[in-house]
DOTITOR-809432 format. One line per 8 residues: their letters; for each residue x, y negated, z of N, C-alpha, C. Coordinates in steps of 0.1 Angstrom, whole numbers, plus 5000, padded with zeros to 4 digits. Example, Ala and Ser with C-alpha at 12.3 -4.5 7.8 and 13.67 -1.06 7.14 Angstrom:
// DOTITOR-809432
as	5132,5057,5078,5123,5045,5078,5132,5033,5078; 5128,5022,5071,5137,5011,5071,5129,5000,5079
***
This chain:
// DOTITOR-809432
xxxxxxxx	7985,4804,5902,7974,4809,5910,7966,4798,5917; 7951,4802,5914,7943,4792,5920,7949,4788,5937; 7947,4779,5944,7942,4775,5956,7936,4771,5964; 7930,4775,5976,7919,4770,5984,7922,4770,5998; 7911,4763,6006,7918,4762,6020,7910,4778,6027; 7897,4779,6023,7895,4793,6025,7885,4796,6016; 7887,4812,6018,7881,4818,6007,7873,4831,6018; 7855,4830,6012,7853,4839,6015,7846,4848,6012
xxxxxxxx	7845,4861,6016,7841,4874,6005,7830,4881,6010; 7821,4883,6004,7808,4889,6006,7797,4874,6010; 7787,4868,6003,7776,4865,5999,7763,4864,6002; 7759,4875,6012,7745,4873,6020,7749,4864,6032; 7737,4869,6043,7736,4857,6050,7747,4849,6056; 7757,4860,6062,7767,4851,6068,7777,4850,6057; 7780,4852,6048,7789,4845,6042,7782,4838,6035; 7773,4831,6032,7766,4822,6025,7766,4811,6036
xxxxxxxx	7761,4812,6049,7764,4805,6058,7778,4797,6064; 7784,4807,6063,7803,4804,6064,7806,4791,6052; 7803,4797,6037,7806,4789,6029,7797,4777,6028; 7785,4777,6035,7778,4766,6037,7788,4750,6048; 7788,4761,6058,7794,4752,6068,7808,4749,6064; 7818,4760,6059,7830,4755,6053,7831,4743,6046; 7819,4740,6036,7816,4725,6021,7817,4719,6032; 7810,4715,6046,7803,4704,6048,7818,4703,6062
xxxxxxxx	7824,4707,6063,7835,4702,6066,7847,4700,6059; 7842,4699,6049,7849,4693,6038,7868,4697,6029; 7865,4709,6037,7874,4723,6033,7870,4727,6015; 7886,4731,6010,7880,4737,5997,7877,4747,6002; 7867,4754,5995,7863,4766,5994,7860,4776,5985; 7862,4791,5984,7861,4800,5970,7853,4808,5979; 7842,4814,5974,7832,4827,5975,7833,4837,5967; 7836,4850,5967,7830,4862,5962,7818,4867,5962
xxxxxxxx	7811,4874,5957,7805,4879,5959,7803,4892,5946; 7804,4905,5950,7809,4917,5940,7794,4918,5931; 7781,4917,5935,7769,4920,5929,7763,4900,5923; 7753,4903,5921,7743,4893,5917,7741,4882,5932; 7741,4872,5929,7734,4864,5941,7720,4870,5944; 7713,4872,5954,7705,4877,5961,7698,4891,5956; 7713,4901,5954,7714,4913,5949,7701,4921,5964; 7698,4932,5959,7691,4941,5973,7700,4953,5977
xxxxxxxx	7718,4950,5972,7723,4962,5977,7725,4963,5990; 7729,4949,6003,7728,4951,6013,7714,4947,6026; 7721,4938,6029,7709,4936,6039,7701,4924,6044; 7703,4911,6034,7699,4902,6035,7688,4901,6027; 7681,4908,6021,7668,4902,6006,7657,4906,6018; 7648,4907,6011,7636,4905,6010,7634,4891,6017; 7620,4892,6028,7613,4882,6033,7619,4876,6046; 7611,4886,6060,7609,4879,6068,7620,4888,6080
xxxxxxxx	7627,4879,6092,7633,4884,6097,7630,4880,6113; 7629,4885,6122,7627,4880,6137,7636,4869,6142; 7629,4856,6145,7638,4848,6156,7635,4852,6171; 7646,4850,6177,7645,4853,6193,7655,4849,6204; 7652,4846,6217,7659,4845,6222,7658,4857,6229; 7652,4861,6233,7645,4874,6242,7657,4888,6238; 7666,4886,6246,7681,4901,6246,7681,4901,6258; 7686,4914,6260,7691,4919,6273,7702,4915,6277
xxxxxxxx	7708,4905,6273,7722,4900,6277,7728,4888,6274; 7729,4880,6283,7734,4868,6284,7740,4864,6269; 7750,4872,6266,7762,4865,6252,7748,4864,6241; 7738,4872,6240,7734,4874,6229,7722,4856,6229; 7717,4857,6241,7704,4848,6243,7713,4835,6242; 7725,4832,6248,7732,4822,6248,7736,4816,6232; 7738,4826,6223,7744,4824,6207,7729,4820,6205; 7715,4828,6208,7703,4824,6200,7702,4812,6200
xxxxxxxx	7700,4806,6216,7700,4794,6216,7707,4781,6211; 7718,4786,6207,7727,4775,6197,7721,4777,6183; 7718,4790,6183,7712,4795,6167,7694,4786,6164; 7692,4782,6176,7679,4774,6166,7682,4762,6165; 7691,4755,6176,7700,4741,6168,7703,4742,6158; 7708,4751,6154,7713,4753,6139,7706,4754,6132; 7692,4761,6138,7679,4764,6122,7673,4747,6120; 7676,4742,6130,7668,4732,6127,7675,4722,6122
xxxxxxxx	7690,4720,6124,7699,4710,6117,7698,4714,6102; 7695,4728,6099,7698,4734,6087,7689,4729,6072; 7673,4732,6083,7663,4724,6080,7660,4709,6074; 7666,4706,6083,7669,4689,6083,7678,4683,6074; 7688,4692,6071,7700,4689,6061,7694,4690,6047; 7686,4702,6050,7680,4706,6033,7667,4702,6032; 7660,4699,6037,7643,4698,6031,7638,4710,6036; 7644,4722,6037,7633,4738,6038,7624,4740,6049
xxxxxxxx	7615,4746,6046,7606,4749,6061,7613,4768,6062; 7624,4766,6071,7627,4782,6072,7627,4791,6083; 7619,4786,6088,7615,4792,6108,7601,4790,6106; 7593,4799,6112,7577,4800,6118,7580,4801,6130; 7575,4794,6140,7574,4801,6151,7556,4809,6155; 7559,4819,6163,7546,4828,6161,7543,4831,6176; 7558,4836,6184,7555,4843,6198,7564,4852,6196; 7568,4862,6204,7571,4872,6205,7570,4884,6221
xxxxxxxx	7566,4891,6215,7564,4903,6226,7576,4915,6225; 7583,4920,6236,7590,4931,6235,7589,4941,6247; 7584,4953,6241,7576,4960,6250,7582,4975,6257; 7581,4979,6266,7593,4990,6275,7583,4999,6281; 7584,5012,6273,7576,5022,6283,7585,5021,6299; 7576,5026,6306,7586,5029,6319,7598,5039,6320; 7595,5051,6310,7600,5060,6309,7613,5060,6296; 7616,5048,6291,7622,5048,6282,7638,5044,6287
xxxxxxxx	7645,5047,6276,7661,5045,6279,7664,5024,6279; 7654,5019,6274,7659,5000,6275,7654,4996,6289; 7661,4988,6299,7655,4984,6306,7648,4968,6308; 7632,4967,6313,7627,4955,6311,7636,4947,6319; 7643,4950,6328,7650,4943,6343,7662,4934,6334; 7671,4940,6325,7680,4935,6318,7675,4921,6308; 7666,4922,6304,7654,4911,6295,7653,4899,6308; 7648,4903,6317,7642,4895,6329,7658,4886,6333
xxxxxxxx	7666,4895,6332,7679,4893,6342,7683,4882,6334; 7690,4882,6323,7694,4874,6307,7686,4864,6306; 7670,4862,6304,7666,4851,6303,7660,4842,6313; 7659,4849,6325,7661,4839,6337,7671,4833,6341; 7688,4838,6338,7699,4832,6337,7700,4827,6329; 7697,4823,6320,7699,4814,6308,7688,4804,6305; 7677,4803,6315,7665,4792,6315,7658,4795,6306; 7655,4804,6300,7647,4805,6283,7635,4811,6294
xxxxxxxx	7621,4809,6290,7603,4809,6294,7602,4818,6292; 7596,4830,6298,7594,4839,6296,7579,4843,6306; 7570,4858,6295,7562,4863,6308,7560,4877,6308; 7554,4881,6318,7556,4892,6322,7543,4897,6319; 7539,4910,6311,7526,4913,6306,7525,4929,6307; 7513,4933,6316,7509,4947,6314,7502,4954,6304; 7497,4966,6302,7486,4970,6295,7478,4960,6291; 7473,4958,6301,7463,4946,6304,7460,4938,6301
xxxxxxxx	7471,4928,6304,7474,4912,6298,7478,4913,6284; 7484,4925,6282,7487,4922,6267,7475,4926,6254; 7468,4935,6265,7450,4938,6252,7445,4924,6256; 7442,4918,6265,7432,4905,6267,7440,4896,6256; 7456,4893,6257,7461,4886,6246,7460,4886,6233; 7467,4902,6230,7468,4905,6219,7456,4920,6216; 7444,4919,6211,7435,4928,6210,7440,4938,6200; 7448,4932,6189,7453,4940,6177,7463,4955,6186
xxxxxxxx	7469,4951,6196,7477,4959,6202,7470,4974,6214; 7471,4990,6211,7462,4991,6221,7478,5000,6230; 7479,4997,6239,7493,4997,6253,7491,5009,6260; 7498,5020,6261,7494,5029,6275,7500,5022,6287; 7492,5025,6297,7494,5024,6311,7504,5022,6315; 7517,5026,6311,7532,5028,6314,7540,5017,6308; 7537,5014,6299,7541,5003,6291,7541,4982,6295; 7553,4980,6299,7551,4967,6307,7556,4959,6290
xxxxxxxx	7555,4947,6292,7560,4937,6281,7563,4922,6288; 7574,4920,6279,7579,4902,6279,7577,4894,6268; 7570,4886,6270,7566,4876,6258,7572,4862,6261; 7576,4859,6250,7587,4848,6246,7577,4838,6238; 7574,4827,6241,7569,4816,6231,7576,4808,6221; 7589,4810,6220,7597,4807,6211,7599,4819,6199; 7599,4829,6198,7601,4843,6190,7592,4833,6173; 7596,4840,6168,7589,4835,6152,7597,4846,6141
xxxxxxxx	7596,4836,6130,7600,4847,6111,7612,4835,6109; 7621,4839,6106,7630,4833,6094,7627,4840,6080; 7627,4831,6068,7627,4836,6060,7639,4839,6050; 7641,4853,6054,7652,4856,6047,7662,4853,6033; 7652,4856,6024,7658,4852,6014,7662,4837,6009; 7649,4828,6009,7651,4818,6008,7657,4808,6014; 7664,4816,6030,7673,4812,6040,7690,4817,6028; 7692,4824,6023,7705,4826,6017,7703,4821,6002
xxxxxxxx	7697,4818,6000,7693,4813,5984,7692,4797,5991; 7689,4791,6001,7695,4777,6004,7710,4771,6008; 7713,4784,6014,7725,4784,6018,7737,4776,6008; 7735,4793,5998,7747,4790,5987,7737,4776,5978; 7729,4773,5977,7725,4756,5974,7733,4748,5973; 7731,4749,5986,7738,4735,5996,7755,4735,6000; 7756,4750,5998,7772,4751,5996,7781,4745,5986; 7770,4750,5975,7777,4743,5962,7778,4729,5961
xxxxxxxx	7762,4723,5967,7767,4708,5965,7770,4705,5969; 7776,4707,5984,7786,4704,5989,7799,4707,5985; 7805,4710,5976,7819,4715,5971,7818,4732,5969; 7815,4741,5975,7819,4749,5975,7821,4761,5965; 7828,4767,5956,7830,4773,5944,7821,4785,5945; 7813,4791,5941,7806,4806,5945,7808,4814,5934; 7813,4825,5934,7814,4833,5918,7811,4843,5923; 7800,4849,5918,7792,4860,5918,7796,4870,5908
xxxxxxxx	7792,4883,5910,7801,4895,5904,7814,4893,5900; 7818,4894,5911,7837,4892,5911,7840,4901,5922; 7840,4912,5917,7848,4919,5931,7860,4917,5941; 7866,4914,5951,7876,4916,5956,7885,4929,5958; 7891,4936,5954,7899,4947,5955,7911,4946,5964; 7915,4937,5972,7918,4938,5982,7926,4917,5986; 7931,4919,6003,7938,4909,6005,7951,4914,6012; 7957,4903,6011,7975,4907,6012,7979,4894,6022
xxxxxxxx	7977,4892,6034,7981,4882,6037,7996,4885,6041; 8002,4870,6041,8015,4868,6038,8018,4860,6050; 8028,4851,6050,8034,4837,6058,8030,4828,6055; 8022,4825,6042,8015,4812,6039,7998,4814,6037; 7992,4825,6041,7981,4826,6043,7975,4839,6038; 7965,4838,6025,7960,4854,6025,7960,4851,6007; 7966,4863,6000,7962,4861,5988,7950,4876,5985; 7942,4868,5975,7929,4878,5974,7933,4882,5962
xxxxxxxx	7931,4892,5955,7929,4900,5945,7918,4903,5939; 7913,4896,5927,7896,4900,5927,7902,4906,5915; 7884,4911,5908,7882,4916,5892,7886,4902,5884; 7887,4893,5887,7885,4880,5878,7900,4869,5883; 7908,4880,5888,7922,4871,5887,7921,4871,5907; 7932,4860,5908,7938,4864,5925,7933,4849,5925; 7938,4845,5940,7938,4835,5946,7945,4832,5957; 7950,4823,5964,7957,4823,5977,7946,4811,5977
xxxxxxxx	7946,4817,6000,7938,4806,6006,7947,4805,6020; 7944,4793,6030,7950,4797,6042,7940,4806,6049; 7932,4805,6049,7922,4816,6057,7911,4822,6047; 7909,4838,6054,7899,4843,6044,7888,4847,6052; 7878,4850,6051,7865,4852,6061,7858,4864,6052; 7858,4876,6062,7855,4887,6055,7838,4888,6061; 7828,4886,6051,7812,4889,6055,7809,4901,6046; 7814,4911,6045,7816,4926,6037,7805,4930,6044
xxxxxxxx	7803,4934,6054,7792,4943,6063,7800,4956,6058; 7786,4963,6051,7793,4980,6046,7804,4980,6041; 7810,4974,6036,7824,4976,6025,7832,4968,6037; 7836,4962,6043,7849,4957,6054,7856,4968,6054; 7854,4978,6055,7869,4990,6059,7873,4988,6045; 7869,4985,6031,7878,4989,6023,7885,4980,6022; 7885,4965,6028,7896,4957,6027,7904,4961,6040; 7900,4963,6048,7909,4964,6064,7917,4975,6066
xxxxxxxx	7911,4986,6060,7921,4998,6061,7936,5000,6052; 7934,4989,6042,7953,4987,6039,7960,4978,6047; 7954,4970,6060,7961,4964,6066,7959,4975,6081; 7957,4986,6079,7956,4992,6094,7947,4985,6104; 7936,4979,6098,7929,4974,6106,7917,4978,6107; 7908,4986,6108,7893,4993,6104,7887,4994,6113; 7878,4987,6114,7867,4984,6121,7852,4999,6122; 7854,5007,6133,7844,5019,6130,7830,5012,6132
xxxxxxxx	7828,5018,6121,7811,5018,6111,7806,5025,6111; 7789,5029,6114,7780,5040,6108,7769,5027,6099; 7773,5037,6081,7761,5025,6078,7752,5038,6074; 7743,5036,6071,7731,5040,6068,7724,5033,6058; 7715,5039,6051,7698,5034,6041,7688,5030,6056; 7682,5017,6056,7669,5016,6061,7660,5016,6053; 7648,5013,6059,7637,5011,6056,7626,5003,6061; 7614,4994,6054,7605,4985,6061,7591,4991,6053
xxxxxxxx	7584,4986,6056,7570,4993,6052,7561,4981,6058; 7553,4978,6043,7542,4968,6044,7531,4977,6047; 7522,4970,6058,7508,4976,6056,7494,4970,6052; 7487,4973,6050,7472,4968,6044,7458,4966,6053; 7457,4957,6060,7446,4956,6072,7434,4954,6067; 7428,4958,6070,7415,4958,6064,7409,4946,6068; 7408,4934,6077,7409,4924,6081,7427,4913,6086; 7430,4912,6075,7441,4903,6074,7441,4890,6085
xxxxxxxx	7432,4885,6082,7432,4873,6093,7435,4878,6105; 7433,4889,6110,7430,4893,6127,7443,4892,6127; 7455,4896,6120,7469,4892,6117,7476,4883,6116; 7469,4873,6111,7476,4859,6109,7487,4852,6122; 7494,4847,6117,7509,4843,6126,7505,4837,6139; 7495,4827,6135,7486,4821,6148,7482,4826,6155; 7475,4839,6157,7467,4851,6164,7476,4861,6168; 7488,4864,6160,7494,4880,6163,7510,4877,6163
xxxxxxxx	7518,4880,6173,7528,4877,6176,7542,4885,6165; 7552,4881,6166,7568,4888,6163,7565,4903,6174; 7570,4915,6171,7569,4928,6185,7577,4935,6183; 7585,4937,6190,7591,4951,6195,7593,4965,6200; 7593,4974,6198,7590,4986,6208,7603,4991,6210; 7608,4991,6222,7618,4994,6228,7618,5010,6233; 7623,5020,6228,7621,5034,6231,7635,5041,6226; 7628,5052,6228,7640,5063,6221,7641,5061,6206
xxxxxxxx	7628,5056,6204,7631,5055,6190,7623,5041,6189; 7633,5032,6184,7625,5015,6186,7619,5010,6170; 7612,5005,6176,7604,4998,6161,7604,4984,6162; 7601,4976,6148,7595,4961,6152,7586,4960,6142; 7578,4950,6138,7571,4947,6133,7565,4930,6130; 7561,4927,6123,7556,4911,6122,7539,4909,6120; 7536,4893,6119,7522,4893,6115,7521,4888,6101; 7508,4887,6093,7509,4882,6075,7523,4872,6077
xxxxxxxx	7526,4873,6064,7538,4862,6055,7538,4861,6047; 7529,4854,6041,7530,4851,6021,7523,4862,6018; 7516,4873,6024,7508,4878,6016,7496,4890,6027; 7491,4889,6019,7475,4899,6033,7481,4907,6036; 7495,4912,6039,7503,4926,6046,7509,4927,6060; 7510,4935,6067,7520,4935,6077,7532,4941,6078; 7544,4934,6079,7555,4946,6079,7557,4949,6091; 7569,4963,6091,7569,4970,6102,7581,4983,6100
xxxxxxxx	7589,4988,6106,7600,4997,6104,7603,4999,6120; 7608,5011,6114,7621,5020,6127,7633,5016,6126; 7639,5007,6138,7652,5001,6134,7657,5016,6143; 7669,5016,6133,7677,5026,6129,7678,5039,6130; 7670,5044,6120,7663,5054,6110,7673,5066,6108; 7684,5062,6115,7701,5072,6110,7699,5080,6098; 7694,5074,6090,7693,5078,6076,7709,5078,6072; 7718,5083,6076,7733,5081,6071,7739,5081,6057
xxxxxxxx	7742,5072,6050,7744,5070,6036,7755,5057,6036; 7768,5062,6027,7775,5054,6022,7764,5042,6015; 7775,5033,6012,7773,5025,6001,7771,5028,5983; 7780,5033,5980,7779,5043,5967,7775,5055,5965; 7765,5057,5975,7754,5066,5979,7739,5064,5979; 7738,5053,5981,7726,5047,5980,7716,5056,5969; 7705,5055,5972,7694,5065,5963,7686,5052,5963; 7678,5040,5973,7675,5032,5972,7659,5038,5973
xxxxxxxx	7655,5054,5977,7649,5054,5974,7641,5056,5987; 7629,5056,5996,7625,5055,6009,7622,5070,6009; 7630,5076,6023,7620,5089,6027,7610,5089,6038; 7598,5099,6027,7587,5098,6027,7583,5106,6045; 7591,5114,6050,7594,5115,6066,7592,5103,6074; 7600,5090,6071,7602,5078,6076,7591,5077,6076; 7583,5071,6067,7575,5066,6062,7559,5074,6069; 7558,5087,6071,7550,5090,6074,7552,5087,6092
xxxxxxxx	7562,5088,6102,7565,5089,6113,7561,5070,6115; 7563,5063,6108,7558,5049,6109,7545,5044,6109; 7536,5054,6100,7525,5053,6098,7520,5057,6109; 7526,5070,6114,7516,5073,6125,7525,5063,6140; 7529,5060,6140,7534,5050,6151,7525,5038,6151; 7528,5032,6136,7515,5023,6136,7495,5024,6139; 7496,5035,6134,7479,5040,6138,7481,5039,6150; 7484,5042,6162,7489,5047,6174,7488,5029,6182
xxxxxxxx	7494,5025,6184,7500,5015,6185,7491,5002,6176; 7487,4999,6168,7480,4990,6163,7471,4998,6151; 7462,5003,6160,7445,5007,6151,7444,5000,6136; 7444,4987,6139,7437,4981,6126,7450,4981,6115; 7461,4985,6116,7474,4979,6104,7464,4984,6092; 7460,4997,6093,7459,5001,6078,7468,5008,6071; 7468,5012,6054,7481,5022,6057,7490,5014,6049; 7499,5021,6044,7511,5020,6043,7511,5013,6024
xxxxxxxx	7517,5004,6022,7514,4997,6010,7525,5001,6001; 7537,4996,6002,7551,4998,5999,7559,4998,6007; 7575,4998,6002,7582,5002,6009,7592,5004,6004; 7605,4995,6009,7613,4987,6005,7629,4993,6013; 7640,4996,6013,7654,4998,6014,7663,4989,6012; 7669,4989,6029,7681,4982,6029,7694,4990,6033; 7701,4983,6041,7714,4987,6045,7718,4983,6058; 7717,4991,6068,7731,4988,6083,7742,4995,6084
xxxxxxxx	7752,4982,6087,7760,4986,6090,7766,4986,6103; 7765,4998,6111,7766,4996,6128,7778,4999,6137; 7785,4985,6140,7796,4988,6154,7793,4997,6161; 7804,5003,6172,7798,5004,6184,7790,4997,6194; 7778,5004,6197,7768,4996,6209,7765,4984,6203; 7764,4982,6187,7754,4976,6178,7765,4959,6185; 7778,4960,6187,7782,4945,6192,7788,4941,6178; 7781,4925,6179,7790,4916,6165,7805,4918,6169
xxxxxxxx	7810,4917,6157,7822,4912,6158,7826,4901,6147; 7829,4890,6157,7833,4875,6152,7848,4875,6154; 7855,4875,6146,7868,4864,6152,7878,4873,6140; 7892,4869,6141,7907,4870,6135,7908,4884,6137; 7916,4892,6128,7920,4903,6133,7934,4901,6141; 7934,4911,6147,7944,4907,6162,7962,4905,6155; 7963,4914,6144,7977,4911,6135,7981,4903,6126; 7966,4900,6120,7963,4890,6110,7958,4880,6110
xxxxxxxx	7960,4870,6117,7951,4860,6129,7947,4849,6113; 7949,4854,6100,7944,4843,6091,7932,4850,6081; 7931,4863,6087,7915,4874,6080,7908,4873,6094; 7895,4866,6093,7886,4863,6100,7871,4869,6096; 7868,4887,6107,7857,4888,6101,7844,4886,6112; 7837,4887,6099,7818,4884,6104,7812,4904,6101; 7815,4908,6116,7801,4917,6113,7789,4918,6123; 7774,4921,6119,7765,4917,6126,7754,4930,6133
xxxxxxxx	7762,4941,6127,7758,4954,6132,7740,4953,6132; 7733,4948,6123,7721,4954,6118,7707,4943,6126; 7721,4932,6135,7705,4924,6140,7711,4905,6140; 7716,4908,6130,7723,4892,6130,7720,4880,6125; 7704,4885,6118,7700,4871,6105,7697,4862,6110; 7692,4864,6124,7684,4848,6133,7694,4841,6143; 7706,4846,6139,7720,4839,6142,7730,4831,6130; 7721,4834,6118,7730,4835,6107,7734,4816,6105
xxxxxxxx	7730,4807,6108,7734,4793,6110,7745,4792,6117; 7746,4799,6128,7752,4798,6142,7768,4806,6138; 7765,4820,6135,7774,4826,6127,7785,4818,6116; 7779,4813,6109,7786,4804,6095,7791,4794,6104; 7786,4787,6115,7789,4775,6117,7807,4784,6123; 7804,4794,6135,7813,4799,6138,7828,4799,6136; 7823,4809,6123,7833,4816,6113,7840,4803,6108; 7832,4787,6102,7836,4779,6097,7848,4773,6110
xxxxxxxx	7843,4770,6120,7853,4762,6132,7864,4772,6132; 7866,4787,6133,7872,4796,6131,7888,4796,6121; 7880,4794,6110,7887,4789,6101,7896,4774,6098; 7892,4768,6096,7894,4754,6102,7901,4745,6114; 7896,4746,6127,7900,4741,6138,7905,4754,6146; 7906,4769,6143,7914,4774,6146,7905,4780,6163; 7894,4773,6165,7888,4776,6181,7872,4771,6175; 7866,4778,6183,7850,4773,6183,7840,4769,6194
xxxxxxxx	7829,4758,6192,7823,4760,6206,7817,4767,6210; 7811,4777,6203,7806,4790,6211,7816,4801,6215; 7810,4808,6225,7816,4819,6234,7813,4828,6229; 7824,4833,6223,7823,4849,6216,7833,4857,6221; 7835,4854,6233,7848,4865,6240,7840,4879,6239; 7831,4879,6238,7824,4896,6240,7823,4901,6225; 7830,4891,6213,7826,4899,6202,7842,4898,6196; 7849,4897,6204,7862,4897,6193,7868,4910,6188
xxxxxxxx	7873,4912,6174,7878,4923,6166,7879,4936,6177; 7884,4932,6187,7897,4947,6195,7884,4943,6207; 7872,4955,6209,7864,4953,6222,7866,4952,6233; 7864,4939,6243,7869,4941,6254,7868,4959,6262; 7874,4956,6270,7876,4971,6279,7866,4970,6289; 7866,4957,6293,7851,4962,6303,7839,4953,6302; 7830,4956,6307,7815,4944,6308,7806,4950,6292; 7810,4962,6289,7804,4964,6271,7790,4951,6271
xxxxxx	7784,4950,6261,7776,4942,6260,7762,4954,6255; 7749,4949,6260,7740,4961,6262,7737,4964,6244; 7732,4976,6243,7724,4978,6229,7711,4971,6228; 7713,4962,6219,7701,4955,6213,7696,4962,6201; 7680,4959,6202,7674,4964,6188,7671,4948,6179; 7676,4952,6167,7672,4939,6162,7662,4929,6156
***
């Protein structure tokens, strides 16, 4: 039976990252991955994803800020340009269930710039935007695009040349850890590792639940939707910020990226769908409910171009879970519950010290396997 020091399973961002960071500390390393390298079954493809520091809570703003160290060592290691920065706005009816107070609280405790913007200040800013009266906003000068794909298509790159083994359509059908570590079971033969790092997202209960360990999930089909401005430029990254709408029902949206469009979606759409459920196909409900949010809310988008399906998969109160399972302290998982890609450096580096040195320097006491009992961490939109 092959050998490695770890092995890890599932291939988008954060396991692409894990096995990034794993090579370059100079650990063997084996990857799974059950579909194609930069398959669109889960949630890492397409384009563009939000950077930010701007969360309602200390643990989250604290990881961001380690997380653009890491976009920029990442950067620097490889040649890529994979961060824009643009701005970011995130906006709070008065009447809505998020509070702006929590935003204010988090990033004035953590020193990150921030400002405070009415109706007002945010049409004189941002004209593309039109605000009711009720509606306050915090704008972040750090907020920008990671670019997704080309962010996991560098990853596994640089993984490989760094050492790291990637085999693509190789299922894992389960892990068995033992006294001497974990042996995996794929379609393409077994392996033993001393540690394994599960980046599964949707599919993690099918390896956890023969160890009595199952992590509750709601995943779901999303959806994003490009639109067509009839003036493109009034969009451009330089003029028109990263935004959020913080409500009963929250939205985000971006400015152009590689092409005259704007995207824009309802983050979480509770479209409820397994994985071997998937239709792949967008409903035309969603789709019309975004349209008119966007008419509403930004006049000039234009309509609706395509439109594109992914996948969340959501903890409770949307918290990551980083770390060991509490019985099996040598299966180490990564889940990111639907807002984790502008962590995904930060993440890998994690999972990697995790693995490896056994402790890490970031503070993830608020995301380990078994949720603490008190202090929950707030609902973020991603």
């Amino acid at each position: 039976m092959e050998t490695f020091d770890v092995a890890v399973v599932g291939l988008g961002a954060l396991g692409s990252a894990a096995a990034y960071h794993l090579a370059r500390k100079g650990v063997t390393v084996v990857a799974f991955e059950q579909f194609d390298l930069g398959h669109v079954r889960g949630a890492s493809h397409d384009t563009s994803r939000i950077v930010r520091t701007s969360y309602g809570a200390r643990e989250y703003v604290r990881l961001a800020q380690s997380a653009y160290r890491d976009w920029a060592d990442l950067e620097a290691v490889t040649g890529e340009r994979l961060v824009d920065i643009t701005g970011g706005i995130v906006f709070f009816p008065d009447d809505g269930p998020h509070s702006i107070d929590d935003f204010v609280e988090s990033l004035t405790a953590t020193g990150v710039p921030f400002e405070m913007l009415d109706n007002e200040s945010v049409h004189a800013r941002f004209p593309q935007f039109t605000i009711p009266a009720n509606v306050r906003a915090i704008y972040t000068a750090d907020s920008g695009i990671a670019h997704a794909s080309r962010t996991v298509a560098t990853l596994q790159m640089h993984a490989r040349t760094a050492g790291a083994e990637l085999r693509d359509r190789t299922a894992v059908d389960r892990i068995e850890p033992d006294a001497d570590g974990v042996v995996v079971r794929t379609s393409r033969g077994d392996v033993r590792a001393r540690k394994v790092v599960l980046a599964t997202d949707a599919w993690t209960n099918r390896l956890l639940e023969p160890l009595g360990a199952a992590i509750p999930l709601v995943v779901m089909q999303e959806q994003v939707s490009y639109f067509t401005p009839a003036d493109p430029a009034t969009f451009d990254r330089s003029r028109f910020p990263v935004w959020i709408w913080e409500d009963v029902q929250c939205y985000y949206g971006f400015p152009t990226y590689g092409e005259p469009t704007i995207k824009a979606a309802r983050d979480v759409s509770d479209n409820v769908m397994a994985p071997e459920d998937r239709t792949f196909v967008p409903s035309p409900a969603l789709i019309d409910q975004l349209s008119s949010f966007m008419a509403g809310t930004i006049p000039a988008s234009g309509e609706a171009l395509r439109t594109i399906t992914c996948q969340y998969a959501l903890t409770d109160n949307r918290r990551f879970v980083i770390g060991p399972l509490d019985d099996h302290p040598d299966v180490i998982v990564a889940l990111g519950a639907g807002h984790a890609f502008k962590f995904t450096p930060t993440i890998g580096r994690v999972l990697a010290e995790l693995a490896v040195d056994g402790v890490t320097t970031e503070d993830i006491g608020r995301f380990t396997v078994t949720a603490p009992v008190e202090g929950a961490v707030p609902f973020p939109v991603g």
